[in-house]
DRENTORKOL-3810 file (N, C-alpha, C; in nm, 4 decimals):
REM DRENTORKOL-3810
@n.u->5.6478; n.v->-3.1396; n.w->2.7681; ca.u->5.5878; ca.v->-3.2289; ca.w->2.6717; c.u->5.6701; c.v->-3.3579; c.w->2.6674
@n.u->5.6231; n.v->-3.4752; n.w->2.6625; ca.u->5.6430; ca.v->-3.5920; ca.w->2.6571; c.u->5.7544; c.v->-3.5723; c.w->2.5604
@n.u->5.8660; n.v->-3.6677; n.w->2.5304; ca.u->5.9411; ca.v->-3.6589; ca.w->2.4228; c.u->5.8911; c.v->-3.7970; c.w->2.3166
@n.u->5.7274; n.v->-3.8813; n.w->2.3372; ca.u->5.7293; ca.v->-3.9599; ca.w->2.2566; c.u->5.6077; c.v->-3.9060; c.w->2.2097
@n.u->5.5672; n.v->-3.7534; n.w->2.1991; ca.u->5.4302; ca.v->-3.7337; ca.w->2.1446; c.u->5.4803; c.v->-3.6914; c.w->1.9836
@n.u->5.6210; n.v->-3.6233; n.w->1.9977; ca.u->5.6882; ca.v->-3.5872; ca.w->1.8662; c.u->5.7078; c.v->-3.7345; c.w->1.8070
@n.u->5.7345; n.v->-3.8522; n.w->1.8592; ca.u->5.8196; ca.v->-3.9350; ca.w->1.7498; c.u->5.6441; c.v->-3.9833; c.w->1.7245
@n.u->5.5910; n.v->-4.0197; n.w->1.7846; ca.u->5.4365; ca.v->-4.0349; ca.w->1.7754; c.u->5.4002; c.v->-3.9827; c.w->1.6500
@n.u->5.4044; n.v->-3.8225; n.w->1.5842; ca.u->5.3412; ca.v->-3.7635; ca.w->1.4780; c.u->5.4281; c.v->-3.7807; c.w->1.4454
@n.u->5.6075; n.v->-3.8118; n.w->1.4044; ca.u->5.6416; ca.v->-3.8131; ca.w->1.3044; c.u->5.6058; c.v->-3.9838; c.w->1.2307
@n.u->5.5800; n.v->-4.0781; n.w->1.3139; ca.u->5.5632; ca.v->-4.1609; ca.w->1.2835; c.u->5.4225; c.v->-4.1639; c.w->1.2035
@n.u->5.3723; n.v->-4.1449; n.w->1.3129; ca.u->5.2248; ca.v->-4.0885; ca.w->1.1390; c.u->5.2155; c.v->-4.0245; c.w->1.0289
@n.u->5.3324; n.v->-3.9537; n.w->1.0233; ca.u->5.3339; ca.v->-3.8747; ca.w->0.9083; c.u->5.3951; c.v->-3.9657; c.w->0.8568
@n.u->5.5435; n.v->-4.0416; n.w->0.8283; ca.u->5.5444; ca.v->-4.1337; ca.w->0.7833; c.u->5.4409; c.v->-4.2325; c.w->0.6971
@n.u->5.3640; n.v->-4.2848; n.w->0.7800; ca.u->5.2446; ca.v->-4.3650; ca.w->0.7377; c.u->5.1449; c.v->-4.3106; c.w->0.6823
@n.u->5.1255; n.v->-4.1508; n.w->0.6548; ca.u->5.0124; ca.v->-4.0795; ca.w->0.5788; c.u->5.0626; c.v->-4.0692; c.w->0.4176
@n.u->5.2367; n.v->-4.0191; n.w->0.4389; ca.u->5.2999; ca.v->-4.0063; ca.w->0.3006; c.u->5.3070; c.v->-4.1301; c.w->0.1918
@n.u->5.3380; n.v->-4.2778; n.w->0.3157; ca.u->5.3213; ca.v->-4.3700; ca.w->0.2271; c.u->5.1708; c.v->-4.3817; c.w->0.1869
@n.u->5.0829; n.v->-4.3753; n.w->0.2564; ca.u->4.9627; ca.v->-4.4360; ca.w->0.1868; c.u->4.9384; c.v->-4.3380; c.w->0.0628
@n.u->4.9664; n.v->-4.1840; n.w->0.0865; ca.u->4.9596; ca.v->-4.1042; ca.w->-0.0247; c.u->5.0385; c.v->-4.1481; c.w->-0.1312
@n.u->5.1727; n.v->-4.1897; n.w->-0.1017; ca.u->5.1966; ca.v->-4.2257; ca.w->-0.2486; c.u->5.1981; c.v->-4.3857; c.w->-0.2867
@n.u->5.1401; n.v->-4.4310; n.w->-0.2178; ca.u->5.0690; ca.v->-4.5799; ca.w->-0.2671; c.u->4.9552; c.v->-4.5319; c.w->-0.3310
@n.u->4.9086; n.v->-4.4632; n.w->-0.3390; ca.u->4.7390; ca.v->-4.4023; ca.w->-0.4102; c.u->4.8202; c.v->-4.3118; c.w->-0.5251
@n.u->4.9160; n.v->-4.2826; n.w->-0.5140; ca.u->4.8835; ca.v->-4.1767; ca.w->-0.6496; c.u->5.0241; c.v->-4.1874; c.w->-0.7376
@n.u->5.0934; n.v->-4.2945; n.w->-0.6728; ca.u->5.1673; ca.v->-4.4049; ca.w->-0.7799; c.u->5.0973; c.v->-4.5000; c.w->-0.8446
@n.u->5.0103; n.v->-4.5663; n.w->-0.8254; ca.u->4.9371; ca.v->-4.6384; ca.w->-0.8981; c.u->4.9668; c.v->-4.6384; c.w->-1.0208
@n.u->4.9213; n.v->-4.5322; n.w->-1.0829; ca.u->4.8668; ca.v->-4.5004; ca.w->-1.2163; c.u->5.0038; c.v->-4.5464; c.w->-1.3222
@n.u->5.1123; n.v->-4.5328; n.w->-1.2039; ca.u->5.2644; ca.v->-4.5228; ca.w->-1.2813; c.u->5.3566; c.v->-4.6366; c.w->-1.2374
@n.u->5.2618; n.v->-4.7399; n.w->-1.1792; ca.u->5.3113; ca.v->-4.9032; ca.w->-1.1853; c.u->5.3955; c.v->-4.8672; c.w->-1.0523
@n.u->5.4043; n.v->-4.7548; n.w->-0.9415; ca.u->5.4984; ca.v->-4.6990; ca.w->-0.8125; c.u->5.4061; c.v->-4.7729; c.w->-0.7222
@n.u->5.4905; n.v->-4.7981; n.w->-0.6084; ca.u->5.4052; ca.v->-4.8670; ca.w->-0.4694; c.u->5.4702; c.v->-4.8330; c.w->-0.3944
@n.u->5.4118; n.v->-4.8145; n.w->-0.2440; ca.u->5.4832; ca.v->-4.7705; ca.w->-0.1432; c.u->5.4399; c.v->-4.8812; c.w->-0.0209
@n.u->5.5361; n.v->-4.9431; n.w->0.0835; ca.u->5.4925; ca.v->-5.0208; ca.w->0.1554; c.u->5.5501; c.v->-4.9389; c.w->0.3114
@n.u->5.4865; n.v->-4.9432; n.w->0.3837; ca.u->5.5585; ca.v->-4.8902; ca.w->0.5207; c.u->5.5851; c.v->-5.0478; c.w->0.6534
@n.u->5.7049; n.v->-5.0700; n.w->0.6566; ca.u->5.7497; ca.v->-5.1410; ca.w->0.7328; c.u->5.7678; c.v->-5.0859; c.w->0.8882
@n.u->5.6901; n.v->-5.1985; n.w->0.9947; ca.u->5.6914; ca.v->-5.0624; ca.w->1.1417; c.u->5.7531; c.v->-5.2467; c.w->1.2231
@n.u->5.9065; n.v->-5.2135; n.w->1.2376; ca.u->5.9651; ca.v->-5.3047; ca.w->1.3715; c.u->5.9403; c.v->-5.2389; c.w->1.4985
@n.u->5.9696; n.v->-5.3755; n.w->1.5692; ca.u->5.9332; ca.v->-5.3924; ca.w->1.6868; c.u->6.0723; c.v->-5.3723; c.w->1.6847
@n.u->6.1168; n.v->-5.4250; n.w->1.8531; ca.u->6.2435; ca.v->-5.4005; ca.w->1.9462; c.u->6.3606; c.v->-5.4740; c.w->1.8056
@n.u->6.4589; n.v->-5.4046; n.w->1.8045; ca.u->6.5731; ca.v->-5.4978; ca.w->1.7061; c.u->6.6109; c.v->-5.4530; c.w->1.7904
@n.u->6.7396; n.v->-5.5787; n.w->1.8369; ca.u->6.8848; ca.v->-5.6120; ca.w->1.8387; c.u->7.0008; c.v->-5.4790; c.w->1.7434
@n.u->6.9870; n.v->-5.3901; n.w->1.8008; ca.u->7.0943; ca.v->-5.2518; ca.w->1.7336; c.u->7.2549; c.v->-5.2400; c.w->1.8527
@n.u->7.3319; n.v->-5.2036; n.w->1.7931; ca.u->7.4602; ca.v->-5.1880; ca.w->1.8750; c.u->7.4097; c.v->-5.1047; c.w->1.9690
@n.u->7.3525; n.v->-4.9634; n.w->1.9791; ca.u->7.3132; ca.v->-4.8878; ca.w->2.1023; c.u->7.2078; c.v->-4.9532; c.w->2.1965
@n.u->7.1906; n.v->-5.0655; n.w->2.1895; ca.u->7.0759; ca.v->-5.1677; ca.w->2.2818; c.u->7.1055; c.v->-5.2222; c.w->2.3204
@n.u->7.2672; n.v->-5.2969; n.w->2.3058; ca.u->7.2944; ca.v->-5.3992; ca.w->2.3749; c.u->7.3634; c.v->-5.4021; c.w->2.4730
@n.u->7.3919; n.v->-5.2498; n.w->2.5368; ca.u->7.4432; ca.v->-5.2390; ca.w->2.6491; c.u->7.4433; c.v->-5.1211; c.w->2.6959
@n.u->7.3077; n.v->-5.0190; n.w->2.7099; ca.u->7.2678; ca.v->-4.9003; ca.w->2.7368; c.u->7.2344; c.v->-4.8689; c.w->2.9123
@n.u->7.1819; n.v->-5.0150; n.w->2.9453; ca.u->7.1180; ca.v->-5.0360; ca.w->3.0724; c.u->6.9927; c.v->-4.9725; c.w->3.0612
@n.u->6.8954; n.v->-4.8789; n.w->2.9669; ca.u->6.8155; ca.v->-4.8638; ca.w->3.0187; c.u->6.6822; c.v->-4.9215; c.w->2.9964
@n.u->6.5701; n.v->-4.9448; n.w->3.0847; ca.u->6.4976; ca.v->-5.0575; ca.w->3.0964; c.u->6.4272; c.v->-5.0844; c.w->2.9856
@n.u->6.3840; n.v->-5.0325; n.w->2.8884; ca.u->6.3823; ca.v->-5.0899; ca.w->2.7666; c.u->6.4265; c.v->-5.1529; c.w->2.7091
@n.u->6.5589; n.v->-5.1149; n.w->2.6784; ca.u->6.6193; ca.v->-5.2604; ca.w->2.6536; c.u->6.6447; c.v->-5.3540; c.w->2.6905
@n.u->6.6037; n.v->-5.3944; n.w->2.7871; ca.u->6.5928; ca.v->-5.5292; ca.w->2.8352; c.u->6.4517; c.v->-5.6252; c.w->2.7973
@n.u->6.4334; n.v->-5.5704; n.w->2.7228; ca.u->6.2378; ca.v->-5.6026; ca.w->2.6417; c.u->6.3133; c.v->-5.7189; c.w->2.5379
@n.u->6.2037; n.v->-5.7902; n.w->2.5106; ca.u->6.2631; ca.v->-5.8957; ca.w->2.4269; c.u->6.3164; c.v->-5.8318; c.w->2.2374
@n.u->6.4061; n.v->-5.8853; n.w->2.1676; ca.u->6.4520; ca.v->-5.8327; ca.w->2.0757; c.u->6.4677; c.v->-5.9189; c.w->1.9678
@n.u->6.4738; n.v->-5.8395; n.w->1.8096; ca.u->6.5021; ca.v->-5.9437; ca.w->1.7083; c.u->6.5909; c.v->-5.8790; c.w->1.6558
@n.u->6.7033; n.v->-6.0128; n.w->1.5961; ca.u->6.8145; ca.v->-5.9314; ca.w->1.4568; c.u->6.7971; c.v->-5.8523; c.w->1.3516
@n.u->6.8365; n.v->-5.7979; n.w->1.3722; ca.u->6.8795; ca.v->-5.7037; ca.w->1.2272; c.u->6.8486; c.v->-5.7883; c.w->1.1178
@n.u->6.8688; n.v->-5.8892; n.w->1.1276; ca.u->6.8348; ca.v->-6.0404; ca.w->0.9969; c.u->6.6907; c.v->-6.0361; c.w->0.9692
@n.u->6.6453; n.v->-6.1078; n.w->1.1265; ca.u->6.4882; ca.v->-6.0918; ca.w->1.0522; c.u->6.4073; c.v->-5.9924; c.w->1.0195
@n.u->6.4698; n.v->-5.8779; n.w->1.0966; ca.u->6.3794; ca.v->-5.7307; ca.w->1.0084; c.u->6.4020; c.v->-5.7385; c.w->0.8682
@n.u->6.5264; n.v->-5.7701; n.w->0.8021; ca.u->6.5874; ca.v->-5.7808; ca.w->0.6793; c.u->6.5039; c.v->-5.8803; c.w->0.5989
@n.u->6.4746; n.v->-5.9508; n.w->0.6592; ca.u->6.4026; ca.v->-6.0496; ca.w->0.5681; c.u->6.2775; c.v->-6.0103; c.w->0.5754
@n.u->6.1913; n.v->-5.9262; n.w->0.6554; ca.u->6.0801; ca.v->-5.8655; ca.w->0.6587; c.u->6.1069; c.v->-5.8296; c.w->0.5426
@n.u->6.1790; n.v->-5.7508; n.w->0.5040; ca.u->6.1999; ca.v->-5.6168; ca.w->0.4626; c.u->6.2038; c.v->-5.7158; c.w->0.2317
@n.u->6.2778; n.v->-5.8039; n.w->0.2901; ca.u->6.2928; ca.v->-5.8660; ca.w->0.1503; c.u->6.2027; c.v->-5.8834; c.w->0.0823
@n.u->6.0585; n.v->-5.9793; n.w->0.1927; ca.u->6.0098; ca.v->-6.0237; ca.w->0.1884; c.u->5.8823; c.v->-5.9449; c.w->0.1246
@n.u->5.8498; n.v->-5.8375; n.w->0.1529; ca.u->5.7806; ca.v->-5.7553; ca.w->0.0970; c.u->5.8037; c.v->-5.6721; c.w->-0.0382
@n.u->5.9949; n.v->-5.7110; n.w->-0.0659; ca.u->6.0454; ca.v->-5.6516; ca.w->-0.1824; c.u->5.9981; c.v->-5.7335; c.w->-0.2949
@n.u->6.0215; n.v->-5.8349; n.w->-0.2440; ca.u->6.0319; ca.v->-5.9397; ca.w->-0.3515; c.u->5.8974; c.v->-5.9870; c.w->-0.3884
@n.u->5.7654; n.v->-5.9014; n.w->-0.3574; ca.u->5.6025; ca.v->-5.9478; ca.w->-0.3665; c.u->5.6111; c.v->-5.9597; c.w->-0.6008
@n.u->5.4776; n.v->-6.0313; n.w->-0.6254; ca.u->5.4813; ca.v->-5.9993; ca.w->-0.7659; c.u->5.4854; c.v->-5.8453; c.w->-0.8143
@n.u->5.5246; n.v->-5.7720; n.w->-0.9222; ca.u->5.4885; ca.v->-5.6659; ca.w->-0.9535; c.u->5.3314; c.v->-5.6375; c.w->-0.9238
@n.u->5.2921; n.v->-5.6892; n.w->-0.9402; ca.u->5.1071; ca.v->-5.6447; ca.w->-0.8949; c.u->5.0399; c.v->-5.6692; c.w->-0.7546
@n.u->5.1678; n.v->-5.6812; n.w->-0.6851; ca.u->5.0927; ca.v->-5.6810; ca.w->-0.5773; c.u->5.1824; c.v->-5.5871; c.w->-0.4962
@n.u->5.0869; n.v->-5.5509; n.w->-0.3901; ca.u->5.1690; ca.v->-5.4435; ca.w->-0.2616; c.u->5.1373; c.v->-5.5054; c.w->-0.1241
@n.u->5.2344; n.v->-5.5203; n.w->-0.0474; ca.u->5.1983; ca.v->-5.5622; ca.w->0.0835; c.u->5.1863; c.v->-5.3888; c.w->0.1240
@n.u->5.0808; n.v->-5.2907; n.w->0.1535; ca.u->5.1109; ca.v->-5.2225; ca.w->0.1961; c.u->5.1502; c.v->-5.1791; c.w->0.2915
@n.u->5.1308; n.v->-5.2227; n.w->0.4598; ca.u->5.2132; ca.v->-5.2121; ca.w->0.6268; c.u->5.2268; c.v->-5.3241; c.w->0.6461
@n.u->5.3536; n.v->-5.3650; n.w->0.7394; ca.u->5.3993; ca.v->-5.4586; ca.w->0.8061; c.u->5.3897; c.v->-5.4681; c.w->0.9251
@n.u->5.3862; n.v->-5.4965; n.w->1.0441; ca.u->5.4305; ca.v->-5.5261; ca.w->1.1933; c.u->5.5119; c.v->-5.6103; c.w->1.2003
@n.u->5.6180; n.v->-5.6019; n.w->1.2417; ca.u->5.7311; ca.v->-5.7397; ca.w->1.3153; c.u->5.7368; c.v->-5.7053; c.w->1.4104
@n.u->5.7471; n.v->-5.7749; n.w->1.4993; ca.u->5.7894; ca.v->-5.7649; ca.w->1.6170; c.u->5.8065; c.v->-5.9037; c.w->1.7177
@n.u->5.9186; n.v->-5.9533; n.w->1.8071; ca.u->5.9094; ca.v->-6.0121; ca.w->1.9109; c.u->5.8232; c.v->-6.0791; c.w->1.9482
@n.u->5.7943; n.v->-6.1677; n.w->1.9486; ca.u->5.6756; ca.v->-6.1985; ca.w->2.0268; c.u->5.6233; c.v->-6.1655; c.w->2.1721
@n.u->5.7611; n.v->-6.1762; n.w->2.2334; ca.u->5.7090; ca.v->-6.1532; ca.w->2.4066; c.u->5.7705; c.v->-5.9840; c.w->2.4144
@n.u->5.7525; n.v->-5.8799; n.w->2.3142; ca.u->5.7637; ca.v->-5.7652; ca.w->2.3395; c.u->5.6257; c.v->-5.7459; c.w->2.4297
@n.u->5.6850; n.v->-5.6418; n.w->2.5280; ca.u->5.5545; ca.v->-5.5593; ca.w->2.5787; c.u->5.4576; c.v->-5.4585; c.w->2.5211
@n.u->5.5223; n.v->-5.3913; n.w->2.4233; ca.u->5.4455; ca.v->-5.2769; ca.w->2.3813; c.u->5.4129; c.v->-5.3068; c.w->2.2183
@n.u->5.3159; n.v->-5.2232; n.w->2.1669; ca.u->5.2946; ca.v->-5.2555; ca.w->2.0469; c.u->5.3852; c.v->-5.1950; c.w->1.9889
@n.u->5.3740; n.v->-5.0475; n.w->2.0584; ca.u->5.4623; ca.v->-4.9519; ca.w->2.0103; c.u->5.5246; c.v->-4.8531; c.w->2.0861
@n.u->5.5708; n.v->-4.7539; n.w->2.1024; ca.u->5.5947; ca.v->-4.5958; ca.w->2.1881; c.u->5.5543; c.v->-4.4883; c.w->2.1218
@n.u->5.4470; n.v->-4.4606; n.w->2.0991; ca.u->5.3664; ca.v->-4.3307; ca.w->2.0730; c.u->5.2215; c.v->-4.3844; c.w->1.9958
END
């Protein structure tokens, strides 16, 4: 078995739990947003050699500011999913 069919469903499960509890926080002023990066710039990437990482990459910064950026929405609002990513990445995703 592939080893990206597992990160594949855990990654959906991820994204099922948030939307579940974006729906059933509501009632109790709770929101859930799921943030999905592209390639970051991580210490184990920057010198692994393997061909993935050589895909285009972003800092740790601007995921961070993704990440703010969706913190800091009004109380009444929810960005609920994000995409960041690279621009000249190849893949959308791996699974």
């Amino acid at each position: 078995m592939s080893t990206e069919r597992p990160y594949a469903a855990a990654k959906f499960g991820v994204w099922g739990l948030t939307q579940a509890t974006a729906l059933d926080g509501r009632p109790f002023g709770i929101v859930a947003s799921c943030l999905h990066p592209g390639n970051v710039l991580v210490e184990r990437r920057q010198e692994s050699g393997q061909e993935s990482d050589d895909e285009p990459m972003m800092s740790i910064e601007t995921i961070s500011e993704a990440a703010l950026a969706m913190l800091t929405l009004p109380p009444h609002v929810n960005m609920l999913e994000a995409i960041v990513l690279p621009v000249g990445q190849d893949y959308l995703g791996r699974g």
